[in-house]
C-alpha positions as CSV (number, residue, x, y, z in Angstrom):
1,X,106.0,117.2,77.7
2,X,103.3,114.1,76.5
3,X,104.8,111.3,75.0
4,X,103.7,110.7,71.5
5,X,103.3,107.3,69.8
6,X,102.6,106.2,66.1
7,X,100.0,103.5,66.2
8,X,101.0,100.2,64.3
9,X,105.3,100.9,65.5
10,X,107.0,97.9,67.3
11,X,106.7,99.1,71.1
12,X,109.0,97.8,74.0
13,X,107.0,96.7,77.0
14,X,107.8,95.6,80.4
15,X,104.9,93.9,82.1
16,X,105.4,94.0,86.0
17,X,103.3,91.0,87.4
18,X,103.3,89.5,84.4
19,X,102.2,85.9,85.8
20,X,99.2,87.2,87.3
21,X,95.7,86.9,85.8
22,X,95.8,90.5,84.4
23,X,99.4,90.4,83.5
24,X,99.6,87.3,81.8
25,X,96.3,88.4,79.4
26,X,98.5,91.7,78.9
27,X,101.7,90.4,77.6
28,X,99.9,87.9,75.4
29,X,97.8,90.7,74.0
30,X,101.2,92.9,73.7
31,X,102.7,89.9,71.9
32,X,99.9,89.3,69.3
33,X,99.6,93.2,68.3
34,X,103.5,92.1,67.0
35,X,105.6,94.2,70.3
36,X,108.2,93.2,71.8
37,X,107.4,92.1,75.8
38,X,110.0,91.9,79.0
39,X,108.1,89.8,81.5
40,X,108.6,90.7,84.9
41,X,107.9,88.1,87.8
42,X,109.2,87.8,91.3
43,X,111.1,84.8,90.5
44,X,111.1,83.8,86.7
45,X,113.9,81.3,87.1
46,X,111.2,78.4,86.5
47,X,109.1,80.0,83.7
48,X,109.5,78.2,80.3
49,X,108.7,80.6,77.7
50,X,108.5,79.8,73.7
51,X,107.5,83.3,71.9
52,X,110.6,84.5,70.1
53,X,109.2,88.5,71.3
54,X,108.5,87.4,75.0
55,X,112.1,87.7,77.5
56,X,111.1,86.7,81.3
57,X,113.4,88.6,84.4
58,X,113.0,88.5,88.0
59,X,112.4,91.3,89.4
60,X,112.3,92.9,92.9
61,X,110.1,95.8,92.7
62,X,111.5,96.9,96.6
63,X,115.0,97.3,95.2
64,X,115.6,100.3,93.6
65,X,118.7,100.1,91.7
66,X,116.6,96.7,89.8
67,X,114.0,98.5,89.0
68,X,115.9,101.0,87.3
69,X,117.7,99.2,85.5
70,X,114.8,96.9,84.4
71,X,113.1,100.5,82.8
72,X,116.5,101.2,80.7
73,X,115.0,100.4,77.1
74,X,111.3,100.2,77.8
75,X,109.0,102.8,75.7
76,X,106.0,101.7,78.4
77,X,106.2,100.0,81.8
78,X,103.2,98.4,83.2
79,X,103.0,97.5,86.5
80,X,100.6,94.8,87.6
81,X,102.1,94.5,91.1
82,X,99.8,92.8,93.5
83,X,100.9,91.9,96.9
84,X,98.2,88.7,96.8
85,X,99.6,87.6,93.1
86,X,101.1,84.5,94.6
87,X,98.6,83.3,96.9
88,X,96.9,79.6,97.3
89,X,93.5,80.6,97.6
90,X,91.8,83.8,98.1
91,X,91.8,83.9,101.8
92,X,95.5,83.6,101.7
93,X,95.5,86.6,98.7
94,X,93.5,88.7,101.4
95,X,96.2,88.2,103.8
96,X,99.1,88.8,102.2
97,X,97.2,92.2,100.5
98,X,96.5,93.7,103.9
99,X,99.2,92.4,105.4
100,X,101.0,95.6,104.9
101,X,98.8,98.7,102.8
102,X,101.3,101.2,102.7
103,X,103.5,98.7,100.4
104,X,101.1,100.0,97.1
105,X,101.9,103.6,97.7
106,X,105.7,102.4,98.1
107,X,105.9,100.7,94.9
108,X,104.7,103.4,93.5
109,X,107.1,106.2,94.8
110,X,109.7,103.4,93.4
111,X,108.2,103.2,90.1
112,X,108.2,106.9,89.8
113,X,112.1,107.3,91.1
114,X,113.3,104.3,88.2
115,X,111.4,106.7,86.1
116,X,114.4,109.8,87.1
117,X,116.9,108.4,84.8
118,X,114.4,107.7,81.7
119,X,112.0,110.4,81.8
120,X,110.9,109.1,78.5
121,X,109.3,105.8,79.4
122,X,105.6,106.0,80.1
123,X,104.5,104.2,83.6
124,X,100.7,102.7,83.3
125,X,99.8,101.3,87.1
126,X,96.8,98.9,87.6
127,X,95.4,100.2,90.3
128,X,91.8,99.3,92.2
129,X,88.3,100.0,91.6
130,X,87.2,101.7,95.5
131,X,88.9,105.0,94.4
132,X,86.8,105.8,91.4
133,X,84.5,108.6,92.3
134,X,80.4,107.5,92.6
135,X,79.8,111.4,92.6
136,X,81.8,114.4,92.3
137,X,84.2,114.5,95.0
138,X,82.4,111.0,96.5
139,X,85.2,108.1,96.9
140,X,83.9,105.1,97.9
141,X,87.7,104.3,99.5
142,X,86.8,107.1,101.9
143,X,84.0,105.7,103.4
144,X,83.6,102.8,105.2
145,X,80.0,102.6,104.9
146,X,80.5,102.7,101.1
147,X,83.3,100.3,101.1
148,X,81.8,97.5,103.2
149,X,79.2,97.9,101.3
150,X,81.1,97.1,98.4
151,X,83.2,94.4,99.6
152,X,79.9,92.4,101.2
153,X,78.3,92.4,97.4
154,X,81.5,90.9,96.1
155,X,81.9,88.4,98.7
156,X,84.9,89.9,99.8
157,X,86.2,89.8,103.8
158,X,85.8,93.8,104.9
159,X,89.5,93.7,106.0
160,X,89.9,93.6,102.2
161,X,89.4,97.5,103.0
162,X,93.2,97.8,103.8
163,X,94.2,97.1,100.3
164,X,91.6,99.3,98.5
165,X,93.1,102.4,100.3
166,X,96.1,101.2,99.6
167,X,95.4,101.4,95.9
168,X,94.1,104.9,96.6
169,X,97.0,105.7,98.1
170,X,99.4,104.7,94.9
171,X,97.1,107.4,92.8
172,X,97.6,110.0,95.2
173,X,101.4,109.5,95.0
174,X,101.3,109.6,91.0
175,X,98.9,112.7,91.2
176,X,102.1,114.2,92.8
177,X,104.3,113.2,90.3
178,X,105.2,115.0,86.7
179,X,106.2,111.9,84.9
180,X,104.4,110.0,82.2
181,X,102.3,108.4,84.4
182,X,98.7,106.7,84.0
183,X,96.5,105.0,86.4
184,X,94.0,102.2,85.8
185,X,91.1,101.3,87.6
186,X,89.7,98.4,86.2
187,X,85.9,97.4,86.9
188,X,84.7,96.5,90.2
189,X,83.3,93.7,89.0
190,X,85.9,91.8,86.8
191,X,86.4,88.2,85.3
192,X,88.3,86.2,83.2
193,X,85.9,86.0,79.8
194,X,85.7,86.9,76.2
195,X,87.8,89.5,74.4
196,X,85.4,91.9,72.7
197,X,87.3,94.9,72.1
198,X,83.8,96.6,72.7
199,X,83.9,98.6,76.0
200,X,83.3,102.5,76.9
201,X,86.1,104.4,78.4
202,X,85.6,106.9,81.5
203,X,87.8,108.9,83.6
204,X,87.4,109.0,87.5
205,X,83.9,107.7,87.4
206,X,83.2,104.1,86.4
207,X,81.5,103.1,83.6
208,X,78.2,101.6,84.4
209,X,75.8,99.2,82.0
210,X,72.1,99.0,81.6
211,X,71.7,97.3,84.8
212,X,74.3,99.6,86.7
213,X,77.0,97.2,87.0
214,X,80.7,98.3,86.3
215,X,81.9,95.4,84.6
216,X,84.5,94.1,82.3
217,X,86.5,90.9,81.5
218,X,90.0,90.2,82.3
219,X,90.4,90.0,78.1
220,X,89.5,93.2,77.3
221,X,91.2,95.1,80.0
222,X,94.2,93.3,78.4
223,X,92.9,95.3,75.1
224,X,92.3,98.7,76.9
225,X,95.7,98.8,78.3
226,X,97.4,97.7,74.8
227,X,95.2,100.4,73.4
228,X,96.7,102.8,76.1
229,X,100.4,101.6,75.0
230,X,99.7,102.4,71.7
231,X,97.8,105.4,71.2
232,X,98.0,107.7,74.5
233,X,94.9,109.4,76.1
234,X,95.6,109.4,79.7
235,X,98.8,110.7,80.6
236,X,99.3,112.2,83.9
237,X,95.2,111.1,84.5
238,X,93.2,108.2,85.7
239,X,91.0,106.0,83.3
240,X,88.9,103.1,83.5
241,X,86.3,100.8,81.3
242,X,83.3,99.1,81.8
243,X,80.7,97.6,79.0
């Protein structure tokens, strides 16, 4: 059964990650289309918060019983969980990403049991880039070659490679699951920049521009996944933007 929503209704949303660079564009975004947001952050004993429509918890996504009960009320949980979220610089967030891969594919079993008890709640997971298809049935996650070659043009350490499968590995447990799930790969190439609301949607393939770059900025990924919340295309499937 697909979950239908009527664009413009006041929506519930719980934003895992919610202090990261996606998550935070997200719940603001959620807040100014006039919804109500629970923030979710490891520890949000610290956070000072001054929108009337924004309530921060801690949450441990590792413990089961917390997650469920953080879903209990929720039309649409988004999950922005990234092991490297807290880091000091981008050496450390490489470290603590790799440090353990099979923890993306965990989460996401986790996120899928919380769903049991509220089989009406739609889960939206931002996922990685690597496992969008180049070709039909060509994964750059699966190839080395491909994914160094990836992870040299971004600047990225090739070790990084643990945490793309990792992310690949989250899909393949969702594609197993019959919930209300939806996976998002956002653009390889992705920065904190203007919000547009101009972009082209794909599926498992990215979305390439003139010069063959798949590109977006943090601001209007924030406005594809609101879109997502608010009008559902992708349930049970994959989807990604690029300009």
């Amino acid at each position: 059964m697909l979950f239908s929503q009527i664009k413009g209704e006041v929506m519930h949303i719980g934003v895992i990650g919610a202090t990261g660079n996606i998550g935070q564009r997200v719940v603001s975004e959620a807040v100014n289309r006039g919804h109500q947001v629970t923030a979710f952050s490891r520890d949000a004993s610290g956070i000072q918060e001054d929108r009337p429509t924004v309530a921060w918890r801690s949450l441990d996504v590792f413990d089961a019983a917390a997650l469920t009960g953080a879903v209990a009320g929720l039309d649409v949980l988004i999950s922005g969980y990234q092991p490297g979220s807290a880091a000091r610089d981008l050496a450390d967030a490489v470290r603590r990403s790799v440090a353990d891969p099979t923890v993306y594919a965990t989460v996401a079993r986790n996120l899928l049991k919380a769903l049991e008890s509220h089989p009406r709640t739609r889960l939206i997971v931002i996922g990685g880039a690597g496992s969008l298809e180049l070709a039909p049935g060509v994964v750059r996650a699966d190839s080395d070659e491909l994914l160094h070659e990836s992870l040299d043009a971004l600047g990225l350490p090739r070790e990084y490679a643990a945490a793309v499968r990792g992310h690949r590995d989250a899909l393949n447990v969702l594609r197993t699951s019959n919930r209300l799930w939806t996976y998002f790969s956002p653009a390889g190439d992705i920065h904190p920049g203007e919000r547009t609301g101009r972009f082209r949607i794909g599926g498992d393939q990215p979305v390439l521009d003139a010069q063959g770059r798949h590109r977006i900025s943090i601001e209007d990924v924030a406005v594809a996944l609101i879109d997502e919340v608010e009008l559902p295309r992708h349930v049970q499937r994959r989807f990604t933007v690029g300009y």
